[in-house]
C-alpha positions in Angstrom: 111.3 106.0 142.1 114.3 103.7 140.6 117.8 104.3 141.7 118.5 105.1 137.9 115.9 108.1 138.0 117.2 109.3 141.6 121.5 108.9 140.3 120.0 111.2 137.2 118.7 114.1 139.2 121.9 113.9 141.3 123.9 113.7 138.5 122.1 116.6 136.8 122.8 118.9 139.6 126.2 118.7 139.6 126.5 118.8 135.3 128.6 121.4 135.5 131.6 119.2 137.2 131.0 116.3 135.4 128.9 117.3 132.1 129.9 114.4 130.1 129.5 111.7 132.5 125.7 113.5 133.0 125.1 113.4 129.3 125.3 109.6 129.5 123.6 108.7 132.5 120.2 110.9 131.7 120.7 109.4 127.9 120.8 105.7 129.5 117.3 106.8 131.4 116.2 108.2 128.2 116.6 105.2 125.6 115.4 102.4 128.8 113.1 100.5 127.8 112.2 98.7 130.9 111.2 101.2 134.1 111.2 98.1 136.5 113.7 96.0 134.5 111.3 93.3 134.4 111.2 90.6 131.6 108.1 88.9 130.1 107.6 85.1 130.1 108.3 84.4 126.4 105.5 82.7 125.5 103.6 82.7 122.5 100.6 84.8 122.4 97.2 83.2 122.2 96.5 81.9 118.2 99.8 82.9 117.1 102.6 80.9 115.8 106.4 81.7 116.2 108.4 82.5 113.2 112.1 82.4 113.8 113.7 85.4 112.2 117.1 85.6 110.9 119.9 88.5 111.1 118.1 91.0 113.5 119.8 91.7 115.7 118.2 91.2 119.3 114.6 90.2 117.6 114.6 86.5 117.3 111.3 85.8 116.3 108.1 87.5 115.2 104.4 86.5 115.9 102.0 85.6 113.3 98.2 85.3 113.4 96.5 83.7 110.8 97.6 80.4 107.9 98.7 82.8 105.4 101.1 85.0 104.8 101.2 88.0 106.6 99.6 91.2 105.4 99.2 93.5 108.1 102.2 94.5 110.4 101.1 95.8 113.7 104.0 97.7 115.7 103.9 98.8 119.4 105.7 101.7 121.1 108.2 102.6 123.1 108.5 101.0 126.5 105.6 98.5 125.7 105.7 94.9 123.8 103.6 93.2 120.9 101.0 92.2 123.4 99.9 95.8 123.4 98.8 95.7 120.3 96.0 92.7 120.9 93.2 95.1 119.6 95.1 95.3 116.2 95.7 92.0 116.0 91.7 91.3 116.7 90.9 94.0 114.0 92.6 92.8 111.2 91.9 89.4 111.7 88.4 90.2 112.0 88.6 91.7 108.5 89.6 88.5 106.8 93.6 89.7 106.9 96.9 87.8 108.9 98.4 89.7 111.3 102.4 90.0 112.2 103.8 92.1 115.2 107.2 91.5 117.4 108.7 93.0 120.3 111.4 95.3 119.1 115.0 95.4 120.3 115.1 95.6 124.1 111.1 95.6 124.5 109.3 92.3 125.4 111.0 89.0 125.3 113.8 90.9 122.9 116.8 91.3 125.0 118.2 93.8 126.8 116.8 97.2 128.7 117.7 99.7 126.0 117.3 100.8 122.7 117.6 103.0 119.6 115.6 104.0 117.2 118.1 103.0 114.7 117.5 98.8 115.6 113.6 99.4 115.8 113.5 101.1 112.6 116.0 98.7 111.1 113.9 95.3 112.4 111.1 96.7 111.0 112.5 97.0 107.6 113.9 93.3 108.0 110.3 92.4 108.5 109.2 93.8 105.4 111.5 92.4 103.8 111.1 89.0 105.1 107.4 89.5 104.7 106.6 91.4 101.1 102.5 90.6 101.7 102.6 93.3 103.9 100.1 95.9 102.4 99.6 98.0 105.7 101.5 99.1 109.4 99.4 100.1 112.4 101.8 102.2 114.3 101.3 103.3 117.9 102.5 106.1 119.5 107.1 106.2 119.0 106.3 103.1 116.4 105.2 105.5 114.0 108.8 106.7 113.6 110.5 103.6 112.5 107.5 102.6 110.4 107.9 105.4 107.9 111.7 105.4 108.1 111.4 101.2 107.1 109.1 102.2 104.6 110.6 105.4 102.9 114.0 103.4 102.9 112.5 100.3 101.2 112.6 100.2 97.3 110.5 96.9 97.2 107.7 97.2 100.2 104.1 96.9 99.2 103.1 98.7 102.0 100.0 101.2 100.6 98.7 102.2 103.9 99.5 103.3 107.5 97.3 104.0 110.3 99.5 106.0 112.8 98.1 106.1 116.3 98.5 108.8 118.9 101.7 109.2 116.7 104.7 111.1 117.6 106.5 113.2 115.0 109.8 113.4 115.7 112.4 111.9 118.4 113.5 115.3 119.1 110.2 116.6 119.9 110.2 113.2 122.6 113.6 114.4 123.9 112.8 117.7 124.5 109.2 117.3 126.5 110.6 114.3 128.2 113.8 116.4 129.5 111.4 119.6 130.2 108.9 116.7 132.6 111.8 116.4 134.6 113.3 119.3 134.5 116.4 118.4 133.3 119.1 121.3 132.4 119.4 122.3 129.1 123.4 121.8 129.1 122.4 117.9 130.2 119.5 117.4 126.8 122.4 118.8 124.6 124.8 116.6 126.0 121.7 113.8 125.3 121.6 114.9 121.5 125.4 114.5 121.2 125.2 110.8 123.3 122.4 109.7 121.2 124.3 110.8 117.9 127.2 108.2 118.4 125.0 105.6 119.4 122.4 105.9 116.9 124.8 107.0 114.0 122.5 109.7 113.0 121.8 113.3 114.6 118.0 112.9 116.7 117.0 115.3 114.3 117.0 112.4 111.5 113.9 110.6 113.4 111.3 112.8 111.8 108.0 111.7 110.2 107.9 114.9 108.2 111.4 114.7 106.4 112.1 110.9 106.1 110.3 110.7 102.6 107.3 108.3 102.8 106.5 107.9 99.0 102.9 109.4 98.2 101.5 106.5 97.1 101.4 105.5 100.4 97.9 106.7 102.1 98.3 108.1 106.1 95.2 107.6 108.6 96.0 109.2 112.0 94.2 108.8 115.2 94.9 111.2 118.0 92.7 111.8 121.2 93.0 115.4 121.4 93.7 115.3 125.4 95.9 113.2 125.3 98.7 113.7 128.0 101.3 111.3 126.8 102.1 112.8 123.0 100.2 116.1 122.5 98.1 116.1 119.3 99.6 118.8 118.1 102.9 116.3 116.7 99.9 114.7 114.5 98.9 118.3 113.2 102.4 118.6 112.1 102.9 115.4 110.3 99.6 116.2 109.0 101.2 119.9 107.3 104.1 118.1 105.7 102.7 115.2 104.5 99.3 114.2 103.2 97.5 112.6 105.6 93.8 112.4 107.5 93.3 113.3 110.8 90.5 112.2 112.8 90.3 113.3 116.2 88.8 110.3 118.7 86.7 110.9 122.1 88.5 113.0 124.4 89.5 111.1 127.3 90.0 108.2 125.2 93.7 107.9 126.4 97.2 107.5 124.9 96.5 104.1 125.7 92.7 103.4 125.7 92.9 104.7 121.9 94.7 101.0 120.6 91.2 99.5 121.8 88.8 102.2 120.4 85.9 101.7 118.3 87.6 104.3 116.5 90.5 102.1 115.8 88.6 99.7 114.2 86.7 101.4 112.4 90.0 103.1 110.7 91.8 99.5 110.7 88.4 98.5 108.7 89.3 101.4 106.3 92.4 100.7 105.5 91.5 97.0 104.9 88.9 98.3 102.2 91.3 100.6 99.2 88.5 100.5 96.7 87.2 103.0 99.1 89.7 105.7 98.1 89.7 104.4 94.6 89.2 108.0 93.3 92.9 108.9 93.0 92.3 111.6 95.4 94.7 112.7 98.1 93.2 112.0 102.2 91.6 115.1 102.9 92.6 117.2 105.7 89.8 117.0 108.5 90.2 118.6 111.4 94.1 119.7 111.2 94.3 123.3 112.9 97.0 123.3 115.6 95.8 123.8 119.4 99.1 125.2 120.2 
């Protein structure tokens, strides 16, 4: 256990004399992005080459896969790095496409051992900007958030398709089961909210697949292993009642984790990679959406 963690619960039991001062520290725990405050060798991954990128702030570079330009923007989650999303990268390269991914803001090689949700989903947008011949955003777990928000706030992406995986809905639903995991007070995950407002500059409630506006001529694939442990599968039944989307359930036991390397992930990166196949104008049917709790 990491001093941080053990200063937290100490703090938390005494919120009441020093509620403000308890609010930042568990917020501090919440937004790390490093649990041993360890940093990568930055080296460039295997069959990549470095692109420097300009005016984002603590993302210096992005990796691309593939001579041409990028089409296929693969995004990692929280606590994790680019090399995560290896399986992606093999996926889409198999399929004839180039592949682009980074380590966000305090992830990775990027500096620093926090972040916000505000610089992940902001990078992101600089990407597809940088990079217009992106046409589609695999998104794992906490990713998914700031790839809808970079594509509902863009006017000029091309983006047409996102494969969500294991994805989770909103940051509040994230606050609220990380702060009941260790059982912090209720008094202390308000005081969270409040902290987390003035950093990010919006209220948590903002981060929220459902109500951030993708456009509906984007199409949404979702992949969830229905045991998952990590990010229930009921935050991808959600997404899946407010916006259209497809839902197909993978192996139990697949793994928050395991499911970035599945056969089922391929298969769905494949998909994506085809659009005559949904050339009938048809919205993604609904398979399999009924809530298990």
């Amino acid at each position: 256990m990491s001093r941080r963690t053990n200063l937290a619960r100490t703090v938390a039991r005494a919120h009441r004399l020093m509620p403000g001062f308890a609010g930042r520290v568990h917020t501090s725990l919440f937004i790390n992005t490093r649990s041993l405050d360890s940093f990568p060798d930055d080296l460039c991954p295997l069959g990549a080459r470095r692109l420097k990128l300009d005016g984002v702030p603590r993302v210096a570079a992005v990796y691309v896969w593939g001579d041409d330009e990028p089409t296929v923007l693969a995004l990692h989650g929280w606590g994790t790095d680019s090399t995560t999303m290896s399986a992606v990268v093999d996926a889409a390269r198999a399929g004839g496409e180039s592949v682009l991914s980074f380590d966000a803001p305090g992830h990775g090689v990027s500096p620093g051992t926090e972040a916000t949700i505000t610089e992940y989903a902001g990078a992101t947008a600089a990407v597809l900007q940088r990079f217009p011949s992106i046409h589609t955003i695999v998104a794992h777990s906490l990713g998914s958030i700031p790839a809808v928000a970079a594509v509902a706030g863009s006017e000029t992406t091309r983006v047409r398709d996102l494969l969500l995986l294991a994805p989770a809905c909103s940051l509040s639903h994230v606050l609220d089961r990380w702060a009941m995991q260790r059982n912090v007070p209720r008094p202390v995950t308000l005081r969270i909210y409040r902290e987390l407002k003035r950093r990010d500059g919006v209220p948590v409630s903002h981060w929220d697949i459902r109500t951030l506006g993708l456009p509906n001529s984007v199409r949404v694939r979702i992949l969830h292993d229905p045991t998952d442990a990590s990010v229930p599968l009921r935050d991808s039944h959600l997404i899946a009642e407010a916006i259209s989307a497809e839902i197909q359930e993978v192996a139990a036991g697949t793994g928050h984790d395991g499911l970035i390397g599945s056969a089922e992930m391929r298969a769905a990166v494949k998909a994506c990679l085809q659009p005559e196949a949904n050339s009938s104008g048809e919205s993604p049917s609904r398979r399999g959406t009924r809530c298990r709790y």
